[in-house]
N, C-alpha and C positions, 0 to 999 in steps of 0.2 A: 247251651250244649250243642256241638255240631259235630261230634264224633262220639261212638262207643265201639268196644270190644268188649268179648263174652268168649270163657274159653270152660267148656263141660268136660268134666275126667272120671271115668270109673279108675276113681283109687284102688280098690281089691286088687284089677290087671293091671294097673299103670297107662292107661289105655287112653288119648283124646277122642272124645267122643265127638265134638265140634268142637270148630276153632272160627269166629265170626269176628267181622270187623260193620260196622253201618256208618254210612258217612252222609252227611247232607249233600246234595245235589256241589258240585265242584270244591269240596271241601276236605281235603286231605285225601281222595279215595284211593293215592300215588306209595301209601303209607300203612305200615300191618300196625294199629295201635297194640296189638297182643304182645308186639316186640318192642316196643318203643319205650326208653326209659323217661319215666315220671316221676312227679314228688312223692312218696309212699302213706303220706300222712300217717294215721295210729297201725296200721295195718303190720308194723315188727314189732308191736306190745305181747302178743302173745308169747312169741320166743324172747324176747329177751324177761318174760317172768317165769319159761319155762326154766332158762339157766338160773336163777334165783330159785326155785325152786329143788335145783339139784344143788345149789349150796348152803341150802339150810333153812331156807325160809317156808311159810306151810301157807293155807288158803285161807290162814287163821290169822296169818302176820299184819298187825297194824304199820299200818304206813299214816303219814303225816300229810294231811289236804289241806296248804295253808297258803297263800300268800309266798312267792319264793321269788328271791332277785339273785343271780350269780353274774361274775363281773366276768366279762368278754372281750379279749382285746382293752381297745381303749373306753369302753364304757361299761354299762350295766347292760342286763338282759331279764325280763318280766317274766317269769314263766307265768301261764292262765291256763285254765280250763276253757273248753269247748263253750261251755255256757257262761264262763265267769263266774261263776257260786262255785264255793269251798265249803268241806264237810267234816274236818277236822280229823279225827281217827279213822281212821277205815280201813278194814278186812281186805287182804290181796283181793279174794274173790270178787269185790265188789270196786277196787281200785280198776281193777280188769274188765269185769263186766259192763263198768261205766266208760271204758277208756279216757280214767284221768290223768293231765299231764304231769301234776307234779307229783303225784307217788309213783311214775314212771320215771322223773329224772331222779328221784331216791333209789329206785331199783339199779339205773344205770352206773348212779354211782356206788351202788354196794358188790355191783360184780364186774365192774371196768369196764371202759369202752373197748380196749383190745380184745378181749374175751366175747364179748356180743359180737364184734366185728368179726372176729375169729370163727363163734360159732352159724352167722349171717350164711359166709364164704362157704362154712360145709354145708350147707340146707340149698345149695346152687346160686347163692347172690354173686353171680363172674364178675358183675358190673361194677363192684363196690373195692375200687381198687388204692384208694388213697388210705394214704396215713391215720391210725385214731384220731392224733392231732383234729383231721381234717373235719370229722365230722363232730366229735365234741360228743357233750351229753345227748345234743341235738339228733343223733340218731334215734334214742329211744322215742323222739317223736316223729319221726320221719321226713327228718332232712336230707336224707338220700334218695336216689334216685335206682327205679327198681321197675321190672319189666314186668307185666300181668302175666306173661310164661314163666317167670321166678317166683311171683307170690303163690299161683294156684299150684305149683310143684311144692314148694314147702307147707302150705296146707293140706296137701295131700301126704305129704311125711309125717304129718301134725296128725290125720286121721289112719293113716296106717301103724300108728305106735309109734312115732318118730324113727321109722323107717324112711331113708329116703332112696329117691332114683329118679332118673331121667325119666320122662314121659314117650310112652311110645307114641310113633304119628301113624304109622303105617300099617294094616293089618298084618302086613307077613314078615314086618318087622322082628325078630328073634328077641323075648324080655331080657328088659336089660340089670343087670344085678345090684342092690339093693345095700346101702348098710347103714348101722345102726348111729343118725346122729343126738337122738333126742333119748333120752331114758322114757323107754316103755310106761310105768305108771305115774311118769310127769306129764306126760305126752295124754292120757287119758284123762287126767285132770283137768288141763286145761281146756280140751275140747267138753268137759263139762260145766265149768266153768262158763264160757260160751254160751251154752245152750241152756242158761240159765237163766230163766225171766225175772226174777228177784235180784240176779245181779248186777240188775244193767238200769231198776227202776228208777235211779236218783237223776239218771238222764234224760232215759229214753222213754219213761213212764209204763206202767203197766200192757200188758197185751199189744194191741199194734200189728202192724206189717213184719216185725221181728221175730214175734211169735208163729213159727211152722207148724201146721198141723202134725210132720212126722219131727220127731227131734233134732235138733240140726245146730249146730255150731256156727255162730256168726260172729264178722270182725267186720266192721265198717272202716273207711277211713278218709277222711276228707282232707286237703292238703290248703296251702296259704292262700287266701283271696279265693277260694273255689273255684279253683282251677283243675283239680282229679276228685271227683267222688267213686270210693272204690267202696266191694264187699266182698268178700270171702268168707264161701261158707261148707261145710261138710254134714253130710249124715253118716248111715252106715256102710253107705257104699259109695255114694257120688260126692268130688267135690267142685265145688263153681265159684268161676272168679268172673267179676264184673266190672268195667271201665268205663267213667263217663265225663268227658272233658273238651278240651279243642286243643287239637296238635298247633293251633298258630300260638300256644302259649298264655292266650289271651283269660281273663277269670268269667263265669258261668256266674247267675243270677241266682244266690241262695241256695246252689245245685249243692247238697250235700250225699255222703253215703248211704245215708239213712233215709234220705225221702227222695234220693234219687235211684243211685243204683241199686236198694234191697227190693223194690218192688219186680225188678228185672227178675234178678238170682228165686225172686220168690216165686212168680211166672213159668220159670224154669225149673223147678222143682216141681211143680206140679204136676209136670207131664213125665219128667224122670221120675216122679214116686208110682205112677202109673205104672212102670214095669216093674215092678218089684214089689215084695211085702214088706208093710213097714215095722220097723225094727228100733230100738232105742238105740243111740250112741251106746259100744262097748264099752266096757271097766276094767280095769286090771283087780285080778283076783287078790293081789297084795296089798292092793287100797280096805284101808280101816276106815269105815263110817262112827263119828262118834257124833252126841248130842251136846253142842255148846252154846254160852251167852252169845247173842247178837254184838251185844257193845265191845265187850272185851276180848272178845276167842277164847276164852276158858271155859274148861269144862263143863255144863250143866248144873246148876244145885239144886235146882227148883223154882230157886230166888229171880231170876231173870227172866226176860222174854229167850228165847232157843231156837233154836234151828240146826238141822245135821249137816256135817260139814265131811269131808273127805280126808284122808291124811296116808301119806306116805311110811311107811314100816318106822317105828321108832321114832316117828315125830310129831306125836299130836302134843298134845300142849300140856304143861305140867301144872295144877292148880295152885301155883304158889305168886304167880305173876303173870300180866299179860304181854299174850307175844309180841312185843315190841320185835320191830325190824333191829337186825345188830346194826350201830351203831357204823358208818362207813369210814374205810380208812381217813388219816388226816391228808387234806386236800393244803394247797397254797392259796390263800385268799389273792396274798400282794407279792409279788405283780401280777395281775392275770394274763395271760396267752396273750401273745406278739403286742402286750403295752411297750408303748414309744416312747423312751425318757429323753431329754435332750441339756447337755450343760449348758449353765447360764456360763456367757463367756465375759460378764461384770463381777462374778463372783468367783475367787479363789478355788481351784478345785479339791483342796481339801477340805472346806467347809461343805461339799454337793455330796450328800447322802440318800439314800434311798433306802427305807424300812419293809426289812421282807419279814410277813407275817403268814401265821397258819390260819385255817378256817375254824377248825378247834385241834386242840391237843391235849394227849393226858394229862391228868395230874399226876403232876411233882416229874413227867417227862423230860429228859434232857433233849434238845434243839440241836442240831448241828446243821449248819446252811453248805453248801457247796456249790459251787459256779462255775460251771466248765469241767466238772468233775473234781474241783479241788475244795478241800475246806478252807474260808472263809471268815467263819464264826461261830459262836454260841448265841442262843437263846430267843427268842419268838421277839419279834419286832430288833433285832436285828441291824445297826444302820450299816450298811455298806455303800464305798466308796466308789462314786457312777465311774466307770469306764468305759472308754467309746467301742463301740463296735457289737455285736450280736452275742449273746449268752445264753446258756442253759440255767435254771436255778432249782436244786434239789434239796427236802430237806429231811434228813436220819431221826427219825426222833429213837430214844432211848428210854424205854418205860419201867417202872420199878421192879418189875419182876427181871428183865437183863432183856427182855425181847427187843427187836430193834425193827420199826419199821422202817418204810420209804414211800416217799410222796411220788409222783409222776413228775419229771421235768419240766419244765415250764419254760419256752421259749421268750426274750425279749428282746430289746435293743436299744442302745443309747448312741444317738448321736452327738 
């Protein structure tokens, strides 16, 4: 590590409290790291489960911790956990609390990358200007690039009820106005969620430097090769963002969020709980506390180990099934994103076919393929007829009841 930045905010006023940068003796000191865009590692898992969580999903929701491969371009792509150990079912709460990556690229594909992206851009991400294409699922792990003045602004959205606003810098700066991107009691969930030592143990282990004496809200997040270890965190009034890296780009030695930069933000809490009395994170008075199984998110019977869970107006869980994640629209397996086909010029080109298939599709579903906007054919593997030059490929599927979806486009090209 040869660089950090630290940026302190009383959320309540919108107010910088300090704005630090430390650099090693001729080491970047030419450069504000508070502004400087970096990798974001897990640090946009909160909001993109706050937007899942305003489409249906509860802190109850099983997601799937397994072994996950999706094909990119012209290859495959591995997703892993932090640790490499997979836990099979697991509770949003605790997908969250542990920040795992593949029940995050579940989430991402249950509510679109244009939609996170979308909701990113309103919570102040300016920097984040390319195409969904661009970033892929890989956003919801933090393939983009994002300023510690954008993440501790939308943390503070996060702990003001998913209100957000620009940060004042100056004291006689006039506040500046405010509006609502996050839903209020998604917005307090998650920050309890956070601050939640049971739902982070499968990682981060019991007790620790994570645990804050006053209640506090923490997201770590460590980016590729260890190159940014970041944390952000809130209580009831202050929130703190932490940067620890080397602007020459170069990776840090084992330097993670969690045993790098939380002992900072924890340092700095100490002296900010100092002026103030300590307070539990707030709740939305609309949030239902019920008592449910551990394993399954269903209701309590006795029969199970338990625990109280939180739940949004009309969404705790029905005892007849567990809450399984709904099911994510049908994706295109084949071709994946910018594959390169190329005619054999030995072979006839009416024998040169190429099979476009789905990831899954309803049953008894009808298929319809379209390329370029036009239809093409029926049915799931599909061989269509290579033609040279760049394509789109979409496919309608048609379900028993008359509904009719639609895939994402999927760009390719045949030489």
């Amino acid at each position: 590590m040869r660089n950090a930045a630290a940026l302190v905010v009383d959320h309540a006023k919108g107010e910088v409290l300090a704005w630090v940068n430390a650099h090693a003796p001729g080491e970047g000191s030419a450069y504000d790291a508070v502004t400087v865009p970096r990798q974001a590692g897990s640090t946009l898992k909160p909001f993109l489960y706050a937007l899942a969580l305003e489409r249906g999903w509860t802190a109850a929701t099983l997601l799937e911790d397994a072994p996950l491969r999706e094909a990119i371009g012209q290859g495959q792509h591995a997703y892993r956990n932090y640790s490499r150990s997979h836990y099979g079912s697991v509770r949003l709460r605790d997908a969250l609390g542990n920040s795992l990556n593949i029940p995050a690229v579940r989430a991402i594909q249950f509510v679109g990358v244009a939609d996170f992206l979308d909701r990113l851009r309103q919570l102040g991400f300016h920097g984040l200007r390319q195409h969904p294409d661009y970033y892929g699922d890989g956003l919801a792990l933090g393939n983009a690039e994002v300023t510690l003045l954008e993440l501790t602004t939308a943390f503070a959205a996060l702990a003001n009820g998913g209100e957000y606003r620009p940060l004042r810098l100056l004291r006689d700066q006039s506040p500046l106005p405010a509006r609502a991107v996050l839903a209020r009691p998604v917005s307090r969930l998650i920050g309890n969620i956070l601050a939640d030592p049971d739902a982070r143990r499968l990682e981060f282990g019991a007790g620790g430097l994570m645990q804050f004496p006053v209640e506090t809200a923490i997201k770590t997040g460590t980016s590729s090769d260890y190159r940014d270890a970041w944390v952000l965190a809130f209580n009831h009034r202050y929130t703190v963002g932490v940067w620890l890296g080397r602007l020459d780009g170069a990776p840090m030695q084992g330097v993670s969020g969690a045993c790098g930069a939380v002992p900072v933000a924890r340092a700095i809490f100490a002296e900010l709980n100092r002026r103030t009395s300590p307070a539990p994170l707030p709740m939305d008075a609309t949030l239902v506390q019920l008592m449910i199984c551990r394993d399954s998110g269903l209701p309590a019977d006795g029969s199970c180990p338990s625990r109280p869970e939180w739940f949004l107006p009309s969404r705790w869980p029905q005892p007849s099934a567990p809450q399984q994640a709904p099911a994510p629209l049908p994706r295109i397996r084949q071709p994946s994103r910018e594959l390169q086909l190329a005619l054999d010029p030995r072979l006839p080109p009416e024998r040169q076919r190429f099979a476009f298939r789905l990831d899954t599709a309803p049953a008894q579903a009808q298929v319809e393929w379209l390329v370029n906007g036009v239809s093409v054919g029926r049915g799931d593997g599909l061989l269509w007829p290579l033609q040279r030059g760049r394509h789109w490929v979409q496919a309608r599927i048609r379900q028993q009841d008359g509904a009719v979806l639609e895939t994402a486009a999927v760009p390719f090209r045949v030489r």
